[in-house]
PyMOL Python script that loads the backbone (N, CA, C, O; Angstrom):
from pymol import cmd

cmd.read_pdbstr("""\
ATOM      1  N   UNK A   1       8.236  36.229 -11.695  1.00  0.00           N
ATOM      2  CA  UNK A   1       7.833  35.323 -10.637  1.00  0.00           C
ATOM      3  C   UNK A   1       8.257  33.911 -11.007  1.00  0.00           C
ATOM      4  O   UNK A   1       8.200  33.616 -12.201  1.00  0.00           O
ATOM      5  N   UNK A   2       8.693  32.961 -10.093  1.00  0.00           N
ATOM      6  CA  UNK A   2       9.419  31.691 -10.349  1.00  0.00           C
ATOM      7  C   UNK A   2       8.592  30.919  -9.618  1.00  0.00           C
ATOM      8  O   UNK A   2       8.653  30.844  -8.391  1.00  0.00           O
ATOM      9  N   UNK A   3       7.315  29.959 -10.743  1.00  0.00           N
ATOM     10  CA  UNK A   3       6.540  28.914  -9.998  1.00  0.00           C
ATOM     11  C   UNK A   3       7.311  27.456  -9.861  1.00  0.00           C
ATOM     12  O   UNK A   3       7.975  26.863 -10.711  1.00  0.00           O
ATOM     13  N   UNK A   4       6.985  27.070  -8.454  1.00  0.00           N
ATOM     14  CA  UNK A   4       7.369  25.907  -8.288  1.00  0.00           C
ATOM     15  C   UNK A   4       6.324  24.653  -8.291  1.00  0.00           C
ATOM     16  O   UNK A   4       5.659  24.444  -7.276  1.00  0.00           O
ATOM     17  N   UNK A   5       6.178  23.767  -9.518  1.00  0.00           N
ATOM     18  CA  UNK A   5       4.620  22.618  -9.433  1.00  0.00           C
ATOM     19  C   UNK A   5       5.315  21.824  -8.368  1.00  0.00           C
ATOM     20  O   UNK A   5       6.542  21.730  -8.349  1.00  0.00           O
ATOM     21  N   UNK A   6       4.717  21.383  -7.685  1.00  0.00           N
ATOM     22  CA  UNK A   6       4.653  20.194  -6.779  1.00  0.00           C
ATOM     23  C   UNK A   6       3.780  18.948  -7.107  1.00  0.00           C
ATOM     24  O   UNK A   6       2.987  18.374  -6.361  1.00  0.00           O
ATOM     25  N   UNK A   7       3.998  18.759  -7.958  1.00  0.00           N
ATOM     26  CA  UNK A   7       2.971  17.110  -8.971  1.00  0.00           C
ATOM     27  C   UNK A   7       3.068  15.844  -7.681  1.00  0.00           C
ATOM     28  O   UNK A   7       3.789  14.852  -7.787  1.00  0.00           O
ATOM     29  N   UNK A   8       2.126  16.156  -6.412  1.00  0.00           N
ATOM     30  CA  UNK A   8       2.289  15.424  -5.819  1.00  0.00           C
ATOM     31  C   UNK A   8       0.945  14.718  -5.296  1.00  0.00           C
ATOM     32  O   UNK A   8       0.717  13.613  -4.803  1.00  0.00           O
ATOM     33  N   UNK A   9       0.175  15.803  -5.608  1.00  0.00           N
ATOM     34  CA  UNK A   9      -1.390  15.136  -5.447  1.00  0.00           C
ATOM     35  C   UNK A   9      -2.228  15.376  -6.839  1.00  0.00           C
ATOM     36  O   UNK A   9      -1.947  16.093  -7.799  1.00  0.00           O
ATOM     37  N   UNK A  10      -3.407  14.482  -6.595  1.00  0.00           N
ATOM     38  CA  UNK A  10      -3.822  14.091  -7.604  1.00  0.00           C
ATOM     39  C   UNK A  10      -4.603  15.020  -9.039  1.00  0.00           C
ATOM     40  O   UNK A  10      -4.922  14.648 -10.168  1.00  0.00           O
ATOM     41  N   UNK A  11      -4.732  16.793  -8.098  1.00  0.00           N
ATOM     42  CA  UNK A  11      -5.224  17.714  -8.816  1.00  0.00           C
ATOM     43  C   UNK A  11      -4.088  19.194  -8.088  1.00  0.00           C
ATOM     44  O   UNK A  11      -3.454  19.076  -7.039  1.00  0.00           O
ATOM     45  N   UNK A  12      -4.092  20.356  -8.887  1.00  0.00           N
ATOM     46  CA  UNK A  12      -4.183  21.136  -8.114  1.00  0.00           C
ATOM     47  C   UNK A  12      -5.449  21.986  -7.258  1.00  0.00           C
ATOM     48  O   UNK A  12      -6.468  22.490  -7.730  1.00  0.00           O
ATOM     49  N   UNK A  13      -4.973  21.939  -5.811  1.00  0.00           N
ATOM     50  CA  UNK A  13      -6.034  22.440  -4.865  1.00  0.00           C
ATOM     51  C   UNK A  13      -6.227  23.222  -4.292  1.00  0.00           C
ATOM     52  O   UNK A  13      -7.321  23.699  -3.988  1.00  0.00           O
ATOM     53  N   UNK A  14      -5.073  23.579  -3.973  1.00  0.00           N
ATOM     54  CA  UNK A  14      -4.436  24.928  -3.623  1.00  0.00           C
ATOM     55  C   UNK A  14      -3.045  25.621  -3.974  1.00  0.00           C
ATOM     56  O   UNK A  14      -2.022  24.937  -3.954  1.00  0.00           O
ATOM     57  N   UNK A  15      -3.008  26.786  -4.250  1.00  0.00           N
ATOM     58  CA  UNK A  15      -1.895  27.530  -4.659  1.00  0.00           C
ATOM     59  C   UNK A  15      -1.523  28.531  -3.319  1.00  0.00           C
ATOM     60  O   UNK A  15      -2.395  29.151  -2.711  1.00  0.00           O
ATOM     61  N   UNK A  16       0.054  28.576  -2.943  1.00  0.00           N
ATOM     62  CA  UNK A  16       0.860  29.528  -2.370  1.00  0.00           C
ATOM     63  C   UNK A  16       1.325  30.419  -2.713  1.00  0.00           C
ATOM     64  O   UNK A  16       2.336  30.276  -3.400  1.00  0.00           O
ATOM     65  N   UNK A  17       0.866  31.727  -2.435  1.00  0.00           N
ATOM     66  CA  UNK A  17       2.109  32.876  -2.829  1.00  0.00           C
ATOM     67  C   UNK A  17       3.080  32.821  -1.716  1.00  0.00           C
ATOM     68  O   UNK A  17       2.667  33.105  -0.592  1.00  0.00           O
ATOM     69  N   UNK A  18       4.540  32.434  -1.914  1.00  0.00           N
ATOM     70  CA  UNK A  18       5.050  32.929  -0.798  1.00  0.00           C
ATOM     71  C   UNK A  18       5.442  34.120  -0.893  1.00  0.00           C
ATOM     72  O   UNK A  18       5.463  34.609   0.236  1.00  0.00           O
ATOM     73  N   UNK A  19       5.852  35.040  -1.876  1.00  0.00           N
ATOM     74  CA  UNK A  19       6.586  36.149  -1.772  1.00  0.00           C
ATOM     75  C   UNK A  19       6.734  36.434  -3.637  1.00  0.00           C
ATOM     76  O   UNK A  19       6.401  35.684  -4.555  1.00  0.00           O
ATOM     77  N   UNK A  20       7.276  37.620  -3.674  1.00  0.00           N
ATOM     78  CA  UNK A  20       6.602  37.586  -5.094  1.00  0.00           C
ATOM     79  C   UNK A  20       7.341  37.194  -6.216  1.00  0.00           C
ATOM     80  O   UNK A  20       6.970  37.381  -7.374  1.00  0.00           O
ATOM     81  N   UNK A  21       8.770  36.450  -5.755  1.00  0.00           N
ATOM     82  CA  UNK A  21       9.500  35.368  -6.697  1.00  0.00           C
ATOM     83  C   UNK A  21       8.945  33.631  -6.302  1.00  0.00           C
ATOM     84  O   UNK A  21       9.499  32.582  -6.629  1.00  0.00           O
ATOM     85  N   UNK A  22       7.996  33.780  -5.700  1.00  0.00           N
ATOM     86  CA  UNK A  22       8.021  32.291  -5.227  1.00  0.00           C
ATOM     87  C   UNK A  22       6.421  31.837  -5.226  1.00  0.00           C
ATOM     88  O   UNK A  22       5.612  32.721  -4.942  1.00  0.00           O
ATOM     89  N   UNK A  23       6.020  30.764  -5.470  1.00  0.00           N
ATOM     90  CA  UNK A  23       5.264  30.234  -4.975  1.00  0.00           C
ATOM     91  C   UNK A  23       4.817  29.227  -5.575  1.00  0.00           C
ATOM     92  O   UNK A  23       5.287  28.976  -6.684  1.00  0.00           O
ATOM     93  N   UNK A  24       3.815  28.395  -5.028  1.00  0.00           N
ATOM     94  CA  UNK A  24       3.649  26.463  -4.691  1.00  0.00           C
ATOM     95  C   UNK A  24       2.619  26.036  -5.174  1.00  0.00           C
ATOM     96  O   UNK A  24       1.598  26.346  -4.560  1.00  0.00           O
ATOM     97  N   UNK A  25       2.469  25.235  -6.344  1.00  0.00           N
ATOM     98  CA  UNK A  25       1.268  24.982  -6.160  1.00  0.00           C
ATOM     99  C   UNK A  25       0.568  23.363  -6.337  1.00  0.00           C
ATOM    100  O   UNK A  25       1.359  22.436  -6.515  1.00  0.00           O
ATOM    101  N   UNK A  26      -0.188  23.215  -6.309  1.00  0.00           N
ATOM    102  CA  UNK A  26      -0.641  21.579  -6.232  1.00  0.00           C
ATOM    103  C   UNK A  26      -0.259  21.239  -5.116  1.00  0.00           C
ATOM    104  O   UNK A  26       0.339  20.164  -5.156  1.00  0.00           O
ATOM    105  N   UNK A  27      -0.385  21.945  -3.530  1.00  0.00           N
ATOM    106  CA  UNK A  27      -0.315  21.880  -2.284  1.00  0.00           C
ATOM    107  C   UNK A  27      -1.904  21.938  -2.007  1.00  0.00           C
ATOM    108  O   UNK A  27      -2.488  22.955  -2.384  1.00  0.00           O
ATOM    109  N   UNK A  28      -2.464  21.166  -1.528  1.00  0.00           N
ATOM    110  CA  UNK A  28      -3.925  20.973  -0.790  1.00  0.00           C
ATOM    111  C   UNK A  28      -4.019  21.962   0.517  1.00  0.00           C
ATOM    112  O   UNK A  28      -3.043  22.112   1.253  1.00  0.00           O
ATOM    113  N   UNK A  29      -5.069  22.516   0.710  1.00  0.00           N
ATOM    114  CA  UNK A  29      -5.342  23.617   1.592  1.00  0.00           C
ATOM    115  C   UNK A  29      -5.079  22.696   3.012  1.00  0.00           C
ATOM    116  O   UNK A  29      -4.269  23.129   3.832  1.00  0.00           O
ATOM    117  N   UNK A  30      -5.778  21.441   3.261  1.00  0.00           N
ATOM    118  CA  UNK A  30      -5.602  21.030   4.807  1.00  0.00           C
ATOM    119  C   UNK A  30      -3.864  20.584   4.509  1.00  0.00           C
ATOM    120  O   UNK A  30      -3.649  19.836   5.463  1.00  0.00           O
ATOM    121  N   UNK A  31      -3.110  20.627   4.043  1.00  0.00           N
ATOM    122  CA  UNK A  31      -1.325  20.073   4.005  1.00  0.00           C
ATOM    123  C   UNK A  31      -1.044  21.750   4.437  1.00  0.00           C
ATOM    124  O   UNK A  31      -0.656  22.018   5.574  1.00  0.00           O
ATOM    125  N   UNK A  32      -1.154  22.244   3.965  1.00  0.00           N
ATOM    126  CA  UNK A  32      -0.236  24.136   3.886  1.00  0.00           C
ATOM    127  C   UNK A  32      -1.230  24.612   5.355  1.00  0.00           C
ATOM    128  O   UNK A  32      -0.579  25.454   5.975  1.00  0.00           O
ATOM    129  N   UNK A  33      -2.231  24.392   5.877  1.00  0.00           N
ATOM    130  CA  UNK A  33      -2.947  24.783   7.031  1.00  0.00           C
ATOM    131  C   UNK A  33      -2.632  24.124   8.146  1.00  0.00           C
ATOM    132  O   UNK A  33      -2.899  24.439   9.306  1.00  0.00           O
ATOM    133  N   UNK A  34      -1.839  22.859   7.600  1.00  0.00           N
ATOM    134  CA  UNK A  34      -1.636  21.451   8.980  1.00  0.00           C
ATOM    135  C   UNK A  34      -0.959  22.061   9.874  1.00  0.00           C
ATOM    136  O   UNK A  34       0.076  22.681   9.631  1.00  0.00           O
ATOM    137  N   UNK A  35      -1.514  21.936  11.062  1.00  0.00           N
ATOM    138  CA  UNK A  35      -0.223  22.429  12.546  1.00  0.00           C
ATOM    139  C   UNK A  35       0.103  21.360  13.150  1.00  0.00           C
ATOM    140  O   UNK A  35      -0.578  20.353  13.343  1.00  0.00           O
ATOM    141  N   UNK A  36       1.283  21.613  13.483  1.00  0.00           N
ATOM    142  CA  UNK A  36       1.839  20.579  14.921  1.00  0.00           C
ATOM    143  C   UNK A  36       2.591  21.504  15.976  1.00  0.00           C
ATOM    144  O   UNK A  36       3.502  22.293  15.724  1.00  0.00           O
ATOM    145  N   UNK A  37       1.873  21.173  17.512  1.00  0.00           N
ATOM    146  CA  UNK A  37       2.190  21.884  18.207  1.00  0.00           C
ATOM    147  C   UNK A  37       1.735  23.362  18.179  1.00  0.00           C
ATOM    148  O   UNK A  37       2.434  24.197  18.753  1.00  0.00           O
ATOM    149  N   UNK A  38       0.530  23.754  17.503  1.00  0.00           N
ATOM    150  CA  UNK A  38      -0.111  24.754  17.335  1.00  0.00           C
ATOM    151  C   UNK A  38       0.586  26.281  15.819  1.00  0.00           C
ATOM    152  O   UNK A  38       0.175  27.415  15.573  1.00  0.00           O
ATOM    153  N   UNK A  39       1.741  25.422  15.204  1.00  0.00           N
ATOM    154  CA  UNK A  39       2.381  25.620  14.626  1.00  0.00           C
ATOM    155  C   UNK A  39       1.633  25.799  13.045  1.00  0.00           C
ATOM    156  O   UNK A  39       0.792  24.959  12.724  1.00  0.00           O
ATOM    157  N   UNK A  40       1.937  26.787  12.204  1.00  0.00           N
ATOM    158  CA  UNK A  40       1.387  26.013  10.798  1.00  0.00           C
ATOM    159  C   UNK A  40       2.988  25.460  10.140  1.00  0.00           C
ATOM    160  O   UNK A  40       3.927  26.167   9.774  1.00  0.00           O
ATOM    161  N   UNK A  41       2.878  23.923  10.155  1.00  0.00           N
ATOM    162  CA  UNK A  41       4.369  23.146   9.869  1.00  0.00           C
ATOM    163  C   UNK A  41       4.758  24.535   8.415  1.00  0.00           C
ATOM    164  O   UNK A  41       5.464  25.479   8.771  1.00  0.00           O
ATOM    165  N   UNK A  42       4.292  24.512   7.036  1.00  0.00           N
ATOM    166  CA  UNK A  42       4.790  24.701   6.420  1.00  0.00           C
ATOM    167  C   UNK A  42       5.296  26.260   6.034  1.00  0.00           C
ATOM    168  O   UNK A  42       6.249  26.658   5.365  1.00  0.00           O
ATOM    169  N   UNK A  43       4.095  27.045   6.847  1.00  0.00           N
ATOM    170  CA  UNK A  43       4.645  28.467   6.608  1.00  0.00           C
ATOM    171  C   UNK A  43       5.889  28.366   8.134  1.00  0.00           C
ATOM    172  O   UNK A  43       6.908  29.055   8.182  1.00  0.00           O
ATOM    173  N   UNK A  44       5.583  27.628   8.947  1.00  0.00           N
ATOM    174  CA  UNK A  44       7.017  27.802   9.783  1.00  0.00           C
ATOM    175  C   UNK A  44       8.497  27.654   9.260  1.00  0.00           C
ATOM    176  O   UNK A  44       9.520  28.313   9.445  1.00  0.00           O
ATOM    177  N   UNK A  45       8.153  26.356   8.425  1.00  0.00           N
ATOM    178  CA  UNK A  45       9.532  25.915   7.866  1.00  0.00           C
ATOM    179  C   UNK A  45      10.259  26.945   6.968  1.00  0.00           C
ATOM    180  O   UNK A  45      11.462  27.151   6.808  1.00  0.00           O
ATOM    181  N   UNK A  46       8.829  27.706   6.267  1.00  0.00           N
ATOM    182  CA  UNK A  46       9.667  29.024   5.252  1.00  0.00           C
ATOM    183  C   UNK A  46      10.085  30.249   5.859  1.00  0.00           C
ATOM    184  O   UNK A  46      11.021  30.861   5.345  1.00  0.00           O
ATOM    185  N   UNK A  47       9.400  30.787   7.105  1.00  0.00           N
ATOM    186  CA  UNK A  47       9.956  31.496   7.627  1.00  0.00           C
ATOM    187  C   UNK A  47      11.088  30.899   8.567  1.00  0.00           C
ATOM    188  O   UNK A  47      11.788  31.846   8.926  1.00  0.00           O
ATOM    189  N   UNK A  48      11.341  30.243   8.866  1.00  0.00           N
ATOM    190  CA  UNK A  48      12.673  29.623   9.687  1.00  0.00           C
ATOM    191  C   UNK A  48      13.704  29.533   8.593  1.00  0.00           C
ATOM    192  O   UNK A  48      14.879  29.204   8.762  1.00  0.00           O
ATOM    193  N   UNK A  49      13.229  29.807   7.642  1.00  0.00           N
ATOM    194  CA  UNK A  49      14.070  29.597   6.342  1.00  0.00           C
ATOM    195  C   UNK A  49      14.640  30.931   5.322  1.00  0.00           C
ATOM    196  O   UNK A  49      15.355  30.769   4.333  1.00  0.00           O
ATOM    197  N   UNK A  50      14.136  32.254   5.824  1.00  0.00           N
ATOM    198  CA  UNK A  50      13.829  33.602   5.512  1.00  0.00           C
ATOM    199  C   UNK A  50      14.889  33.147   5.271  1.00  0.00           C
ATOM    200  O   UNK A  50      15.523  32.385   6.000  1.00  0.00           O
ATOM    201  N   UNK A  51      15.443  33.868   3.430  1.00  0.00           N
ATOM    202  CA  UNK A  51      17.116  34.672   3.798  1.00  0.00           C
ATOM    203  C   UNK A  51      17.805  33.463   3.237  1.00  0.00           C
ATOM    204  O   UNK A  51      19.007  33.636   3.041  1.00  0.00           O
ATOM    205  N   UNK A  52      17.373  32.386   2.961  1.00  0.00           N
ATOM    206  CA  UNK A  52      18.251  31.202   3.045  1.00  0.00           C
ATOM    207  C   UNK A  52      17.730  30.615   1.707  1.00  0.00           C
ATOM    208  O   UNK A  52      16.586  30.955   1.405  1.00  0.00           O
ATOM    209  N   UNK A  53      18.503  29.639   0.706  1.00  0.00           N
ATOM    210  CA  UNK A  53      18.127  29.041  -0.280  1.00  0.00           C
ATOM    211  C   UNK A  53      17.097  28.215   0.530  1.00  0.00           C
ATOM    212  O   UNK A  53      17.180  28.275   1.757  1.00  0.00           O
ATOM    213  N   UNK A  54      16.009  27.351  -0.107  1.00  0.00           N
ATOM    214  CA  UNK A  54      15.585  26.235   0.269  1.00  0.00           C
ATOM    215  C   UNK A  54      15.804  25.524  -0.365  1.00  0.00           C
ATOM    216  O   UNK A  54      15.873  25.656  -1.587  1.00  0.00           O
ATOM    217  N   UNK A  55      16.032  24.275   0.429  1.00  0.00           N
ATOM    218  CA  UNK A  55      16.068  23.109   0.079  1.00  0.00           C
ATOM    219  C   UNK A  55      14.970  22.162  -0.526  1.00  0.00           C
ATOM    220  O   UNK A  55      14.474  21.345   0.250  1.00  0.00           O
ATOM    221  N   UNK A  56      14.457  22.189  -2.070  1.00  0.00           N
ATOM    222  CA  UNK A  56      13.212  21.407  -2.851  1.00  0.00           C
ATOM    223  C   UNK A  56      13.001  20.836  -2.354  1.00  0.00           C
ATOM    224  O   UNK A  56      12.145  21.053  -1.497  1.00  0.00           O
ATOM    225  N   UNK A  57      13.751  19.356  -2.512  1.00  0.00           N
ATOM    226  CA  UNK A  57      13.595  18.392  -2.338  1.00  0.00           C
ATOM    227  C   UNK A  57      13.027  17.970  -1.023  1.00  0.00           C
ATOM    228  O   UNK A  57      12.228  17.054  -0.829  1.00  0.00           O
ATOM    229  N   UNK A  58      13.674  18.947   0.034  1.00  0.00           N
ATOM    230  CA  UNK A  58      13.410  18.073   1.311  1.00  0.00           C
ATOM    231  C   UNK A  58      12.139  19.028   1.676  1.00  0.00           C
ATOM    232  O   UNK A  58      11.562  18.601   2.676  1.00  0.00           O
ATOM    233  N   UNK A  59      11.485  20.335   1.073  1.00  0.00           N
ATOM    234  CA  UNK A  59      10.420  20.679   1.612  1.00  0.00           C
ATOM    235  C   UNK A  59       9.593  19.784   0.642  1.00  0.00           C
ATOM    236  O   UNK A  59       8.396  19.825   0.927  1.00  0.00           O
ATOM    237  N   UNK A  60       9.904  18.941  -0.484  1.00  0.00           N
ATOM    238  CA  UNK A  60       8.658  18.349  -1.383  1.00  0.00           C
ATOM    239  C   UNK A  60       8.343  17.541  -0.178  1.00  0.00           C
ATOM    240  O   UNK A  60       7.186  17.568   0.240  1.00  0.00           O
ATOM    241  N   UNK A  61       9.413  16.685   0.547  1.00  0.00           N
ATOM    242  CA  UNK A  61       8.971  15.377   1.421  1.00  0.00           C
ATOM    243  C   UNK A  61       8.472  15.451   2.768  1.00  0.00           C
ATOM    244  O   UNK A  61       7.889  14.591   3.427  1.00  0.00           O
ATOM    245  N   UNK A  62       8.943  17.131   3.189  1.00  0.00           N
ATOM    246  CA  UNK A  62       7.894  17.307   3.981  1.00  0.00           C
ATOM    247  C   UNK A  62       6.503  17.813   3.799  1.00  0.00           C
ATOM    248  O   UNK A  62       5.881  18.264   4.760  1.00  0.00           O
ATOM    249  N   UNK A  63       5.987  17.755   2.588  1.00  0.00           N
ATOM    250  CA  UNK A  63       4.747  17.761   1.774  1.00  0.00           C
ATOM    251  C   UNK A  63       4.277  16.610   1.793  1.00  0.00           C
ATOM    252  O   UNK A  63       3.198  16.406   2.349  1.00  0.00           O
ATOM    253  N   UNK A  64       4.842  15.805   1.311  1.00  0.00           N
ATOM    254  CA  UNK A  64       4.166  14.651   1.565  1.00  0.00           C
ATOM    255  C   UNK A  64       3.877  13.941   2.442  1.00  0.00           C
ATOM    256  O   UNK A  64       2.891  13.209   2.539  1.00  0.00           O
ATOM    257  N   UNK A  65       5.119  14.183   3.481  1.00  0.00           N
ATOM    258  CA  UNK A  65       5.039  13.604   4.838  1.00  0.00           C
ATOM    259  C   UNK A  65       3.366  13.857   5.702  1.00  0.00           C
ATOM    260  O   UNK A  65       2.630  13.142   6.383  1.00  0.00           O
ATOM    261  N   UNK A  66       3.331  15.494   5.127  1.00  0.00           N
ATOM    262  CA  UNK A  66       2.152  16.342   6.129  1.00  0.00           C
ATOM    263  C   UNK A  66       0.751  15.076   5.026  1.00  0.00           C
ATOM    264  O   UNK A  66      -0.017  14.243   5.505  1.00  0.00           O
ATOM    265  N   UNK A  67       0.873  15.318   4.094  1.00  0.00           N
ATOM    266  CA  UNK A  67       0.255  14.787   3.310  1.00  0.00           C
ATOM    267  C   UNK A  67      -0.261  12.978   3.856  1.00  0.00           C
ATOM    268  O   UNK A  67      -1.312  12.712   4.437  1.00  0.00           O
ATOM    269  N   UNK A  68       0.199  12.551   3.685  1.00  0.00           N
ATOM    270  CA  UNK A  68       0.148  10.941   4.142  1.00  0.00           C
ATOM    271  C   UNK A  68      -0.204  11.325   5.727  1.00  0.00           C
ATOM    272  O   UNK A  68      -0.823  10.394   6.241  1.00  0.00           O
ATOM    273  N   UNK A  69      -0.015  12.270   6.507  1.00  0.00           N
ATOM    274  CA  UNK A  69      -0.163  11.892   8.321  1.00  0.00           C
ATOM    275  C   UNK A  69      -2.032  12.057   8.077  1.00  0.00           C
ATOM    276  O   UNK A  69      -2.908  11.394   8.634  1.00  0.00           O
ATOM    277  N   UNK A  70      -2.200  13.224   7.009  1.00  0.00           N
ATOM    278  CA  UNK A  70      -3.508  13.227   6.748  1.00  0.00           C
ATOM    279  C   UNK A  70      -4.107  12.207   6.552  1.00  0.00           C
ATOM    280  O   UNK A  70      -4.959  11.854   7.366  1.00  0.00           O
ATOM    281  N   UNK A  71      -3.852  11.507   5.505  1.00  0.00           N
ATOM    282  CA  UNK A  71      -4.344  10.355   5.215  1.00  0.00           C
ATOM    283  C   UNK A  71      -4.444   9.499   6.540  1.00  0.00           C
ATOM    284  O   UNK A  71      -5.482   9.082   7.054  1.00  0.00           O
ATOM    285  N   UNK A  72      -3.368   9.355   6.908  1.00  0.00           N
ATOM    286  CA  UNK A  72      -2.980   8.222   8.160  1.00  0.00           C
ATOM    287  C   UNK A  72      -4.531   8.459   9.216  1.00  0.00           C
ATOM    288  O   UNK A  72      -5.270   7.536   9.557  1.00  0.00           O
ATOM    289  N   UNK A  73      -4.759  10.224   9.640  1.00  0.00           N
ATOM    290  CA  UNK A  73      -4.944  10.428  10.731  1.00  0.00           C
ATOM    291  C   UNK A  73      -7.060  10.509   9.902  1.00  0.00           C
ATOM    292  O   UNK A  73      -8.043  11.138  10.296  1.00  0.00           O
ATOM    293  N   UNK A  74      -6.936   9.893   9.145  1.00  0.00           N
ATOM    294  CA  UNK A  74      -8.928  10.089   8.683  1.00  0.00           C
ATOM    295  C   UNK A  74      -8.805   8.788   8.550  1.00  0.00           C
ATOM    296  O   UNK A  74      -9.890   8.341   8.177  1.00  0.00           O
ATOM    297  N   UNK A  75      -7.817   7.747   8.701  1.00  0.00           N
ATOM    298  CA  UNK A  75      -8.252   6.923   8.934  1.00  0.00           C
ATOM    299  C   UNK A  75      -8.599   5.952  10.484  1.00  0.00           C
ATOM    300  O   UNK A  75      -9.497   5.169  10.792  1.00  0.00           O
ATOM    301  N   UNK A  76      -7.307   6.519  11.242  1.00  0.00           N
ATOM    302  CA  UNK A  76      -8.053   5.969  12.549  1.00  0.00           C
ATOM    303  C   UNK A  76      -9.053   6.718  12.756  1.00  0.00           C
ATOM    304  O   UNK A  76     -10.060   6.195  13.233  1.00  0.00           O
ATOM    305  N   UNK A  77      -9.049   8.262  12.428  1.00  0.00           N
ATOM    306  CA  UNK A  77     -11.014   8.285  12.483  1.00  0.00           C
ATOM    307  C   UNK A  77     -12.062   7.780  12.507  1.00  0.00           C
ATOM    308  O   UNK A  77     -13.137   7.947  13.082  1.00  0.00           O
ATOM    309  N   UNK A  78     -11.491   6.906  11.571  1.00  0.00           N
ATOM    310  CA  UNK A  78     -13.030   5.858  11.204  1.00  0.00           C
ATOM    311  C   UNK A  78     -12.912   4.881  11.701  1.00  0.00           C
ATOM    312  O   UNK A  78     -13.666   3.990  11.310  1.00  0.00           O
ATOM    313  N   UNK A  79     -11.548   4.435  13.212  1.00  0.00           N
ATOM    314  CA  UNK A  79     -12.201   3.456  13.323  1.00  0.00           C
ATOM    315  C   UNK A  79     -13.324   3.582  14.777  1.00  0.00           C
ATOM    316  O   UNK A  79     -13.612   4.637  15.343  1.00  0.00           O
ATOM    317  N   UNK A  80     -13.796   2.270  15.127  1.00  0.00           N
ATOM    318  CA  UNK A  80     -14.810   2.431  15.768  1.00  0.00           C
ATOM    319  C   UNK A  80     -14.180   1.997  16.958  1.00  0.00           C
ATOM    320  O   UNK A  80     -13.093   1.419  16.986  1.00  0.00           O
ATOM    321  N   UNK A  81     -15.000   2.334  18.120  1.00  0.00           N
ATOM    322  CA  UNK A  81     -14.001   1.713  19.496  1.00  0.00           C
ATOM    323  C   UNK A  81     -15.517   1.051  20.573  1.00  0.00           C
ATOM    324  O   UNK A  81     -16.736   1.184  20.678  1.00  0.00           O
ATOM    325  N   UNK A  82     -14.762   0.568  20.965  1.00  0.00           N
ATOM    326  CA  UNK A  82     -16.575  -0.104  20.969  1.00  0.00           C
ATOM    327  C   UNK A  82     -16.459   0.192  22.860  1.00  0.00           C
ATOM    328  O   UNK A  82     -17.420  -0.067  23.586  1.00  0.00           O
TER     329      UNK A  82
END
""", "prot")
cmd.dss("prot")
cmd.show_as("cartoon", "prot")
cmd.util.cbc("prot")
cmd.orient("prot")
């Protein structure tokens, strides 16, 4: 089996099996669960990806990307609207 760390958040939080040469870990459960468009972004991107090398680098930054919208999106949460 070939683990891939993702040293991108501050603990590991969650671990991925994708398949049984692969899998992710130090991915946070709400980043790997995030949808857009009713989608889960990251298991879409790997199955759109079946069959095909992936590309690290650019799934690390769409990790982070999902990562930071989180952040982004608990914070207009809090704000208040009067």
């Amino acid at each position: 089996m070939i683990y891939y760390f993702l040293n991108i958040f501050p603990k590991i939080l969650f671990a991925e099996l994708i398949n049984d040469s692969l899998h992710f870990c130090g991915v946070s459960e709400a980043v790997w669960t995030y949808k857009i468009g009713g989608y889960q972004v990251l298991d879409k991107y790997l199955k759109s990806h079946k069959g095909e090398e992936i590309n690290y680098k650019h799934f690390e930054k769409v990790i982070q990307s999902l990562h930071k919208s989180l952040e982004i999106e608990s914070r207009i949460a809090e704000i208040k609207l009067v």
